[in-house]
C-alpha positions as CSV (number, residue, x, y, z in Angstrom):
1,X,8.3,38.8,-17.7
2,X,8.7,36.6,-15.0
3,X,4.8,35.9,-13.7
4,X,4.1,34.8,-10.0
5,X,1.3,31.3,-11.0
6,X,-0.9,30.8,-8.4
7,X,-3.4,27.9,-8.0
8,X,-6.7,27.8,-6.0
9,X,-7.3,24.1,-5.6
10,X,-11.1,23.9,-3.7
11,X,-13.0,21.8,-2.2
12,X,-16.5,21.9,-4.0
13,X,-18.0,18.1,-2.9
14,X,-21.5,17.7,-1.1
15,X,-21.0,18.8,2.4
16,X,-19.3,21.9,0.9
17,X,-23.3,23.4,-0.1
18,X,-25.1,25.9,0.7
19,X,-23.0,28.5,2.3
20,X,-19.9,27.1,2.8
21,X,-19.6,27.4,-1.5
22,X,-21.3,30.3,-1.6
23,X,-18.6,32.2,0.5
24,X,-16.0,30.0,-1.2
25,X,-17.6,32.3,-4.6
26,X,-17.3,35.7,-2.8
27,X,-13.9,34.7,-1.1
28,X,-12.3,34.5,-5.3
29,X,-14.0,37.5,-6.2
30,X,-12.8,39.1,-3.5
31,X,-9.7,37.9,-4.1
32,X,-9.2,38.9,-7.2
33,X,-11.1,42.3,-7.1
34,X,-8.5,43.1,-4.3
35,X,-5.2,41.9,-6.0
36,X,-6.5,44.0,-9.1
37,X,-5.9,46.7,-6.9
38,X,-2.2,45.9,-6.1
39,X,0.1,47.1,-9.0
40,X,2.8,44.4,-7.9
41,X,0.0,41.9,-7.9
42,X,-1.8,42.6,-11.4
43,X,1.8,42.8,-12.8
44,X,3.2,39.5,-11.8
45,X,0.2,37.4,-10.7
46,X,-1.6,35.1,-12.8
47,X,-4.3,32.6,-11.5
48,X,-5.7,29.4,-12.1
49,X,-8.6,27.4,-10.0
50,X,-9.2,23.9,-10.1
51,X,-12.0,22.2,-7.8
52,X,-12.5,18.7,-7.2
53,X,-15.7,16.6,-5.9
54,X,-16.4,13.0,-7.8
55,X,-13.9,13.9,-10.0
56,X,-11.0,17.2,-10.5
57,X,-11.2,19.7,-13.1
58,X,-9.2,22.8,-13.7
59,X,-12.0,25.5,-14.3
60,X,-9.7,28.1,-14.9
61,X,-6.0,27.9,-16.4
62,X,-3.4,30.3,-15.6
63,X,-5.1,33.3,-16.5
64,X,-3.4,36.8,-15.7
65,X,-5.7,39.2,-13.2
66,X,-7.1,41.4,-15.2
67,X,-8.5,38.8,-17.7
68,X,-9.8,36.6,-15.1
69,X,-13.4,35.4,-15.6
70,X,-15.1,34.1,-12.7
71,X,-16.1,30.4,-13.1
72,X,-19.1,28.4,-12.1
73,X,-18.8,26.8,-9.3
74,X,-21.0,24.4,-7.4
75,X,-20.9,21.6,-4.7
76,X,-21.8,18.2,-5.6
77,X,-20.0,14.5,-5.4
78,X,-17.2,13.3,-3.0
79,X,-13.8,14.6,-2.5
80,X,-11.2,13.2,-5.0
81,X,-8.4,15.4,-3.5
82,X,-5.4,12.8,-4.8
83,X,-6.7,13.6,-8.6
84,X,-6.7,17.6,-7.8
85,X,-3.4,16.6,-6.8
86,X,-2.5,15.1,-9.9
87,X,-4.0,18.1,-12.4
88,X,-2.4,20.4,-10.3
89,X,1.0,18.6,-11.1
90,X,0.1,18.1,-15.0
91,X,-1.1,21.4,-15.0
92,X,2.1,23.2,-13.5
93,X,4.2,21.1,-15.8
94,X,2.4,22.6,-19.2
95,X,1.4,26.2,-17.7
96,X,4.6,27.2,-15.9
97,X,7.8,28.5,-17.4
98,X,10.9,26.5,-16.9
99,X,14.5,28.0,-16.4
100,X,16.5,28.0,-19.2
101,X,20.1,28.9,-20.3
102,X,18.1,31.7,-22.5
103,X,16.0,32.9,-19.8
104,X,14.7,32.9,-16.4
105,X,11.5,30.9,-16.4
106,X,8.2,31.8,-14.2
107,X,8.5,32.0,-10.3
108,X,7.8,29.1,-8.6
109,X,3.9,29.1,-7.8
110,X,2.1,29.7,-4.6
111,X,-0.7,26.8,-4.1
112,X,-3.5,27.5,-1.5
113,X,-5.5,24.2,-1.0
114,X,-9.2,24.1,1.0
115,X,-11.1,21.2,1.7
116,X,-13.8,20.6,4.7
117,X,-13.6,16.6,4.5
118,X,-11.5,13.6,4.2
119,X,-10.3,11.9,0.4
120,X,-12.1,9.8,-1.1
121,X,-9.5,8.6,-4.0
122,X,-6.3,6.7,-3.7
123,X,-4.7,10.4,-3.1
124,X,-1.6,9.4,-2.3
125,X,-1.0,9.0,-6.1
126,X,-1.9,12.3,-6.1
127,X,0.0,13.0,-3.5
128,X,3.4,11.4,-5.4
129,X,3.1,13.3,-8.8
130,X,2.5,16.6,-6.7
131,X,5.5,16.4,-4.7
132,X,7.8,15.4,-7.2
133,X,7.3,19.3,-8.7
134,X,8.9,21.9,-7.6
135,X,6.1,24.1,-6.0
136,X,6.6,27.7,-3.8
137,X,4.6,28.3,-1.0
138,X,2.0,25.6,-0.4
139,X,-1.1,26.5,1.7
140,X,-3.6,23.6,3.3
141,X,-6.7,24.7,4.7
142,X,-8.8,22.8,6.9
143,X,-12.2,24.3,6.7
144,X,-14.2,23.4,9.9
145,X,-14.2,20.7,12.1
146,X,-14.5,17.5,9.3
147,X,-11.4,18.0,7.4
148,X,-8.6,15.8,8.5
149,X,-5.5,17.9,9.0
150,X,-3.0,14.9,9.0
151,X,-3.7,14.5,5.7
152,X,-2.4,17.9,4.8
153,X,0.3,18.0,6.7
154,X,1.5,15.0,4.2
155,X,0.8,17.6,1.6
156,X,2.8,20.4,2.8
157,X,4.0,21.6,6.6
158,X,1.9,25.0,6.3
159,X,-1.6,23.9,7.4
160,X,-3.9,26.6,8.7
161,X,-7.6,25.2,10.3
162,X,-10.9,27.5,10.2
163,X,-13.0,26.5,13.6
164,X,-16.1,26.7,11.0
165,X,-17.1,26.5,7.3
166,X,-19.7,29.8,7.2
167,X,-19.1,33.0,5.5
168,X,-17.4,35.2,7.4
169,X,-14.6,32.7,8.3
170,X,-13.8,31.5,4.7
171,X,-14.0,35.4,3.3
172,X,-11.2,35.9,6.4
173,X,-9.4,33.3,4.9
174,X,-9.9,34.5,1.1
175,X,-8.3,37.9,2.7
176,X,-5.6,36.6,3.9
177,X,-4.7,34.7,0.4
178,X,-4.7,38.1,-1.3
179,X,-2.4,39.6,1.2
180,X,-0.1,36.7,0.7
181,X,-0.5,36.7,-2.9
182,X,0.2,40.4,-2.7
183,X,3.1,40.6,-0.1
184,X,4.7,37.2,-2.5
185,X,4.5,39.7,-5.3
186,X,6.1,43.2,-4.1
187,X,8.7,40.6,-2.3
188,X,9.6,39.2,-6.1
189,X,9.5,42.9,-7.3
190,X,11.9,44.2,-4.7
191,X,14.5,41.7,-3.9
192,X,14.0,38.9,-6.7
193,X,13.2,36.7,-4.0
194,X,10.3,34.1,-3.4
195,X,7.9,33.6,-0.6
196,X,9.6,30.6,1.3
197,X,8.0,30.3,4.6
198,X,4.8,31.5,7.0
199,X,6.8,34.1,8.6
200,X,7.4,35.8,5.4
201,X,3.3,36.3,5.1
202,X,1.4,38.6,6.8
203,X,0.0,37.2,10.0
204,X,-3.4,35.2,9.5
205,X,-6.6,36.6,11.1
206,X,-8.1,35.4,14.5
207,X,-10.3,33.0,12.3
208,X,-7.3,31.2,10.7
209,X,-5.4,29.1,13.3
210,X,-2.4,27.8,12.3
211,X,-1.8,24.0,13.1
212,X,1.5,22.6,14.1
């Protein structure tokens, strides 16, 4: 089976507590409670989450839906985006299936990104090992006013903002990751084809404003 990977990489550093991570919690568990309830979705996608503050971990490797365990997560530290960067590369290398002359390997995976702040590492490191994978659909999300959005536009082209950090704006965004997730999977089940571009998602909420 071909499985559809797709990485949560969040922003858990200081200015991220209190609600803003607390919403960031409900948004995965709605997330995941809500593609468990897509057959396309529990058949094809598999999820992993990696945070980052002082330093980047990877909390939880690819893990198929219905085995998913949520993890603990809490805000603390800086924001070492460029080393996210770099597990997510290292991470994608080991976990994802590669093409082969004996069989089709895993679909290339969808990455949604979040972060309220600016790096603090040497992230364009990060930054180099990430782009030289081949990645699918690669979300940026600029939660509230503080995150700098011309830094992720150097990670990908789709960069969405959120006008605030609280709770009902991120679980809006969460929403719309499991619709994408969800429309990425019945697209792969009914034409063999991959999420390549916004306009192939569903359209964001009012609370997610797409940068250009």
């Amino acid at each position: 089976m071909r499985r559809l990977p797709v990485y949560l990489v969040l922003d858990t550093s200081g200015s991220m507590t209190g609600e803003p991570i607390e919403a960031v919690k409900n948004g995965v568990q709605v997330l995941v409670s809500t593609l468990r309830q897509d057959p396309y979705a529990l058949e094809t996608a598999f999820l992993s989450v990696i945070t980052f503050d002082s330093s980047a971990r990877q909390l939880v490797p690819l893990t198929e839906l219905s085995m998913f365990q949520m993890p603990e997560i809490q805000a603390n530290g800086t924001t070492s985006l460029g080393e996210a960067l770099s597990i997510l590369a290292s991470k994608s290398d080991t976990e994802v299936a590669k093409t082969t002359l004996e069989q089709k390997g895993d679909w290339k995976p969808l990455v949604f990104l979040m972060t309220d702040g600016e790096p603090t590492d040497n992230w364009q490191k990060g930054l180099a090992e990430f782009k030289s994978r081949k990645f699918g659909m690669v979300v940026a999300c600029a939660a509230g006013a503080g995150a700098n959005t011309s830094v992720l536009k150097q990670i990908t082209d789709v960069v969405v903002q959120l006008d605030t950090a609280d709770s009902a704006t991120i679980k809006a965004f969460f929403k719309w990751v499991s619709a994408s997730v969800s429309s990425g999977s019945q697209k792969i089940e009914a034409s063999g084809k991959e999420v390549t571009g916004l306009s192939e998602l569903p359209p964001p909420p009012p609370e997610v404003n797409i940068v250009v």
